[in-house]
C-alpha positions in Angstrom: -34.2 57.5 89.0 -35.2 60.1 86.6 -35.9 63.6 87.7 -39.8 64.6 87.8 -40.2 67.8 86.2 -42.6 70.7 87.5 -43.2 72.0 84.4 -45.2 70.6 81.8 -43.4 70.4 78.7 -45.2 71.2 74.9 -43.9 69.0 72.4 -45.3 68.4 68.3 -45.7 64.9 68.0 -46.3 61.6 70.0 -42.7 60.6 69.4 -41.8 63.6 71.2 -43.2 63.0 73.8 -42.5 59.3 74.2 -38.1 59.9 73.8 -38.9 62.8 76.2 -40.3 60.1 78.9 -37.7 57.9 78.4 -35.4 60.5 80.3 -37.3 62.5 82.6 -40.6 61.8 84.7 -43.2 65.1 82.8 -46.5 65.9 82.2 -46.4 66.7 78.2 -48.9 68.5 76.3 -48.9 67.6 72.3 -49.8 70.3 69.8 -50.2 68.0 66.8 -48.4 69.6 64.5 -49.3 73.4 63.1 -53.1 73.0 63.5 -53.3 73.2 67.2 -56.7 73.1 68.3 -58.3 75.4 70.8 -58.3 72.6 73.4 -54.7 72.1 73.2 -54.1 76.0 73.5 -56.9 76.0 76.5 -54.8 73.3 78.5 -51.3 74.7 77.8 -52.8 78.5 79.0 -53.8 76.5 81.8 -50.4 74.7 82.6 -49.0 78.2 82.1 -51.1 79.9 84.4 -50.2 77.2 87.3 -47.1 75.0 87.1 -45.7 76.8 83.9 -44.8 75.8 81.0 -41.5 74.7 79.1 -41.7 74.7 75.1 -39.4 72.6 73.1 -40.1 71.5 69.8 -37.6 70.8 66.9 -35.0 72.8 65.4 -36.3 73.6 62.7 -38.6 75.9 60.6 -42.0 74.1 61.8 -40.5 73.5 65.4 -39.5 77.1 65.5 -43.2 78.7 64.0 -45.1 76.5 66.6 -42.7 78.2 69.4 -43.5 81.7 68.1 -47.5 80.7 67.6 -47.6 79.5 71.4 -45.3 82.3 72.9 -47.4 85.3 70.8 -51.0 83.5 72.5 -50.0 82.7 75.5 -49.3 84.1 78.5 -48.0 83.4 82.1 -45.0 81.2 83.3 -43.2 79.8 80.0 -40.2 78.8 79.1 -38.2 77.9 76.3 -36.1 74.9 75.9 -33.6 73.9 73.0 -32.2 71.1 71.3 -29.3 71.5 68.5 -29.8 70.6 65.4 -27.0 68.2 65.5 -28.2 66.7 68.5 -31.5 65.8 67.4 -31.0 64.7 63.8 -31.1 61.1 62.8 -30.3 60.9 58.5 -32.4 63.5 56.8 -34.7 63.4 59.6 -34.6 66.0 62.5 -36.6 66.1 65.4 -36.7 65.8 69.3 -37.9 62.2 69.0 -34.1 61.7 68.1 -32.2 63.0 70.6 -30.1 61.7 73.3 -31.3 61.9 77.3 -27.5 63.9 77.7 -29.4 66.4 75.3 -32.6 66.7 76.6 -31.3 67.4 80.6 -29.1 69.4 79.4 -31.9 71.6 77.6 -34.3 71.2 80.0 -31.7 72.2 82.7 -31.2 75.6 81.0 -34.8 76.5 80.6 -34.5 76.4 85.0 -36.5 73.4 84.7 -37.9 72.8 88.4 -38.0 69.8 90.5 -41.4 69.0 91.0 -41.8 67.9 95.0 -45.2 68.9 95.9 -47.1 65.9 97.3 -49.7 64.1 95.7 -53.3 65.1 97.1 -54.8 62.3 95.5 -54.9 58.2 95.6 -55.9 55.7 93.0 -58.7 54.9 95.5 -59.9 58.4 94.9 -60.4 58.0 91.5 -62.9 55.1 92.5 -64.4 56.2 94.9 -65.1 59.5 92.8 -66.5 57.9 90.3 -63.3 58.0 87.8 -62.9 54.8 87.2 -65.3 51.2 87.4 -68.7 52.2 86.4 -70.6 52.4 83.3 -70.1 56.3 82.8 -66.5 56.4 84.3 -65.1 57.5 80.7 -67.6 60.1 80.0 -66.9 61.4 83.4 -63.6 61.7 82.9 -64.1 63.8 79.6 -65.9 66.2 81.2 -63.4 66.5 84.0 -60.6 67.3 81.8 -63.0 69.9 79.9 -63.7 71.3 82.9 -60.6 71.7 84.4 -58.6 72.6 81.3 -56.5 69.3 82.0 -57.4 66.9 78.7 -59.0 63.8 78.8 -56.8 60.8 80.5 -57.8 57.3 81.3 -57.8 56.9 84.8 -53.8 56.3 85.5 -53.4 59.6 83.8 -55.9 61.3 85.3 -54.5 60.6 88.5 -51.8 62.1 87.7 -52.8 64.7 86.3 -55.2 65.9 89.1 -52.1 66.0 91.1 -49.7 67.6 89.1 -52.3 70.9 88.9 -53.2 70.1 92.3 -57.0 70.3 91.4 -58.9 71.3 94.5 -60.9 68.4 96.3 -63.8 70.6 96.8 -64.0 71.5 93.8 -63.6 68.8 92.2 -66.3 66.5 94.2 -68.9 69.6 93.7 -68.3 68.9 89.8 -69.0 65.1 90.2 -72.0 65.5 92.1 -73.5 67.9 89.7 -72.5 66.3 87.0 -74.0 63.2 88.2 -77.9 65.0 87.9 -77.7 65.2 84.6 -80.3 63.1 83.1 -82.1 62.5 86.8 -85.6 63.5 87.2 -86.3 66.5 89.8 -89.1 68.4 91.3 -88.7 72.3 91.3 -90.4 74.2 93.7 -90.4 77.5 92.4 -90.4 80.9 94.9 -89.3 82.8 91.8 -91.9 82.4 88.9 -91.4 84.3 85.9 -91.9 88.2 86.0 -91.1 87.9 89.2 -88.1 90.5 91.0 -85.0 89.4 92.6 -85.3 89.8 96.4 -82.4 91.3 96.5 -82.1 93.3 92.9 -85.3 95.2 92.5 -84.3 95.4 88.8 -83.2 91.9 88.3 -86.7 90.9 86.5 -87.1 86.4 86.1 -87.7 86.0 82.5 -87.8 82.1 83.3 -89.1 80.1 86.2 -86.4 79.4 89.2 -86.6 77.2 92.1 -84.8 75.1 94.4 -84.9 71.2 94.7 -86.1 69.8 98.3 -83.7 67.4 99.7 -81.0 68.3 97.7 -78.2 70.3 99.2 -76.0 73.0 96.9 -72.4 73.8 98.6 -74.0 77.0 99.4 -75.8 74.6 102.3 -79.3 76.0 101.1 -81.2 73.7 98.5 -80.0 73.2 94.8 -81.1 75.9 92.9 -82.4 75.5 89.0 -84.3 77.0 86.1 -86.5 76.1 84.5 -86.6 76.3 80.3 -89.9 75.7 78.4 -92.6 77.1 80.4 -93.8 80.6 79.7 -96.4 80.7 82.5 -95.9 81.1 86.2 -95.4 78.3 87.7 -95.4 77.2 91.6 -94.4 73.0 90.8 -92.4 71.8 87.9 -91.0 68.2 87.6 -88.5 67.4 84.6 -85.2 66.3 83.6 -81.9 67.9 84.7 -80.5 68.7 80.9 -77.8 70.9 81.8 -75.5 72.4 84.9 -74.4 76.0 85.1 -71.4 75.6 86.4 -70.0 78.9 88.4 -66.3 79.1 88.6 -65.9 82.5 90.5 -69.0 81.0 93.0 -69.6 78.4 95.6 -72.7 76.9 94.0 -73.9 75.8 90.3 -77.4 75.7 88.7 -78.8 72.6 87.6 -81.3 73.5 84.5 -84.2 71.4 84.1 -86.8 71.1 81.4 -89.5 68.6 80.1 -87.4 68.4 76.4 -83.8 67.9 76.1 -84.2 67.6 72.3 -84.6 71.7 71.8 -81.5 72.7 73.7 -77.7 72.9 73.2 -74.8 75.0 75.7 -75.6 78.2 73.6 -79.3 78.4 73.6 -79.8 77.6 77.5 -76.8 80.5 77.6 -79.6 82.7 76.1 -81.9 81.9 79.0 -79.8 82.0 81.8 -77.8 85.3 80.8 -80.3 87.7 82.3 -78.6 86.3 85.6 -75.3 84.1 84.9 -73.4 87.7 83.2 -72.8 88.3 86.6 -70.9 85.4 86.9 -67.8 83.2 85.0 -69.5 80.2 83.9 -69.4 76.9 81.7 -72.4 75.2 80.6 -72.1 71.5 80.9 -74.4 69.1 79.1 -74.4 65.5 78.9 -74.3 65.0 74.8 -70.6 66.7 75.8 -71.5 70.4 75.2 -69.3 73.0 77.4 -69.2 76.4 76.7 -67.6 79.0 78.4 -68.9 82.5 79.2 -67.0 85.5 80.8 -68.5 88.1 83.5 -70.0 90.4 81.2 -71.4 93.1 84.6 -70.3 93.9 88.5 -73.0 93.4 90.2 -73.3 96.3 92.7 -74.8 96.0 96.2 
């Protein structure tokens, strides 16, 4: 039975990865070469800031200048792995695709590779019952899931796995779903906050916007979804449109749902604009439908 690994390991290429499974049981992240994109490096910060990371690409002058690239960005647990030269050439050609399951333990061993033996939080009937897999939208969920949760995007045997190997938190997770769900749904906002109107609470937290809540729709906060409202310039008390957008708040226990009459005039960064005046208190993503995310750091403390 091969040994399932902890760690996730970073490998270059496909072929990599695939000799690499052939010995061990391992999540494997695949940079692709020099050119690794800022979703690669997003989901290998992640593995490193959770189960770790081990690094072993070939031994050789590319192998070696992705090692140093990763190791200079990123930081948390990482370790380095190492495979001769001998050991993983084949002819003129070397690379870890080529070497034996004697050398890969063996390197894997001395990087303090860990036995992974945490318990799976998730089943297969999860995923369907989630949503994951057999409906219509199943595969665009799943893209935003692995945007969202810095884990990549995985067809649903993968994604199973994967939701256990970070041990994504069920609340979490299901809050996502559900939000992400209302995009494109029609809503009714009734709005106790019209625009150039005060925060209850923050005499100097002025509404450029109009924000509301949605009647019959529970946030995880247990008080009614809350949502802007983009478009309007006037005070208003009623506003019905389409849910375009979800402020997603990943130091907080509710999102925002945004909601406008036109989708067309909108992407992540200019509904960023809108929402700053209040979301800079907060880590966020911006989550669209068309596949938009963007992230946005806590610019201000808010003080009581």
């Amino acid at each position: 039975m091969k040994q399932r690994i902890k760690q996730v390991i970073v490998v270059e290429g496909r072929d990599d990865a695939a000799n690499i499974k052939r010995f061990v049981d391992a999540e494997i992240i695949i940079t692709h070469g020099f050119a690794i994109s800022a979703e690669t490096y997003r989901r290998i910060a992640y593995a490193a800031s959770t189960v770790g990371i081990i690094i072993l690409t070939d031994p050789d002058f590319a192998g070696e200048r992705i090692r140093k690239d990763i190791t200079k960005r990123i930081k948390g647990n990482l370790k380095q792995a190492y495979i001769s030269r001998a050991a993983a050439r084949k002819g003129n050609d070397i690379g870890v695709e080529n070497a034996g399951g004697e050398a890969i333990v063996t390197a894997l061993a001395n990087a303090k590779a860990e036995v992974d033996d945490v318990a799976p939080i998730y089943t297969q009937s999860d995923i369907v019952s989630l949503g994951l897999a057999g409906r219509a939208n199943s595969k665009a969920l799943r893209i935003a899931v692995g945007e969202a949760f810095h884990i990549g995007y995985a067809n649903a045997k993968q994604l199973l796995q994967r939701l256990n190997k970070y041990q994504v938190d069920k609340t979490a997770l299901a809050r996502f779903i559900k939000s992400f769900q209302a995009l494109g749904s029609m809503v009714t906002v009734t709005i106790d906050r019209p625009c150039g109107s005060t925060h209850p609470n923050y005499c100097d937290l002025k509404y450029p916007l109009n924000y509301g809540y949605i009647d019959g729709i529970l946030a995880d906060d247990g008080e009614a979804q809350d949502a802007y409202i983009l478009g309007e310039t006037e005070p208003l008390t009623i506003f019905t449109g389409k849910v375009i957008a979800i402020v997603r708040r990943i130091d907080d226990n509710e999102d925002k749902w945004v909601v406008a009459a036109d989708q067309s005039q909108y992407d992540c960064a200019a509904i960023y604009r809108q929402v700053v005046f209040q979301e800079h208190f907060f880590n966020t993503e911006i989550i669209m439908l068309s596949g938009c995310l963007s992230r946005h750091k806590k610019m201000t403390k808010r003080t009581e």
